[in-house]
C-alpha angles and dihedrals in degrees: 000000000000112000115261120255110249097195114021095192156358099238124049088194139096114261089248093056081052098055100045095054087044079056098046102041091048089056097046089048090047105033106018085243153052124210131184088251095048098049099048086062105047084051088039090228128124115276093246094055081057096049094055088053094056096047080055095057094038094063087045093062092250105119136351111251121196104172115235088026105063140238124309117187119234118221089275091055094055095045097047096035087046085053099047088048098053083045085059096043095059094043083051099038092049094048094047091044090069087045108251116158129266101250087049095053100045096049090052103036082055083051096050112036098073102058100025111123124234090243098054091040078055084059104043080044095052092044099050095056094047087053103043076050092059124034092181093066093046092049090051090047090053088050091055093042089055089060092060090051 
């Protein structure tokens, strides 16, 4: 009988919630801000879908939402949106490592980061930093991986 999971996954939120405090939080990194504007183009989704969402997390205890003056993150929101975007960053930083393209990687890293478990993200994790250490092994490894292609 295979062993039970203990902990299934990093993220106890719909995709969707996920998406909207990486947002946030990457606006609010990059900017200082996040506005409802701001956030429907970077997710590419009308601003009162958007605004809906918000209004949603703001209830959840997520962000703080005044309208007219943006989106701030509580506490929660900046716990939950820096670790989804470190989540983000490994998946990213692995894929590119072994030189796939941009477009590659994005479209795979937005597949995967949503279901992927906190065990295996350990290990991507673990991985990723071995690898970005020590430039002779991922060499060797890209070798390998040109002889599957």
């Amino acid at each position: 009988m295979p062993a039970k999971r203990q902990e299934p996954t990093t993220h106890l939120h719909s995709p969707a919630v996920e998406d909207y405090l990486e947002q946030i939080h990457n606006l609010i990194e990059s900017k200082g801000y996040a506005r409802v504007v701001d956030i429907a183009a970077g997710l590419g989704i009308s601003q009162a879908s958007v605004t809906n969402m918000i209004q949603r997390l703001d209830a959840e205890g997520y962000v703080i939402y005044e309208r007219y003056r943006g989106v701030v993150l509580t506490e929660e929101g900046r716990r939950i949106g820096a670790a989804i975007v470190e989540r983000h960053d490994i998946l990213t930083r692995f894929l590119a490592g072994f030189g796939l393209d941009a477009a590659t990687v994005h479209h795979d890293v937005e597949g995967m980061e949503h279901h992927i478990s906190r065990q295996t993200l350990q290990v991507f994790t673990v991985i990723t930093r071995e690898l970005e250490s020590n430039p002779e092994l991922l060499r060797k490894l890209k070798r390998r991986l040109k002889t599957l292609r």
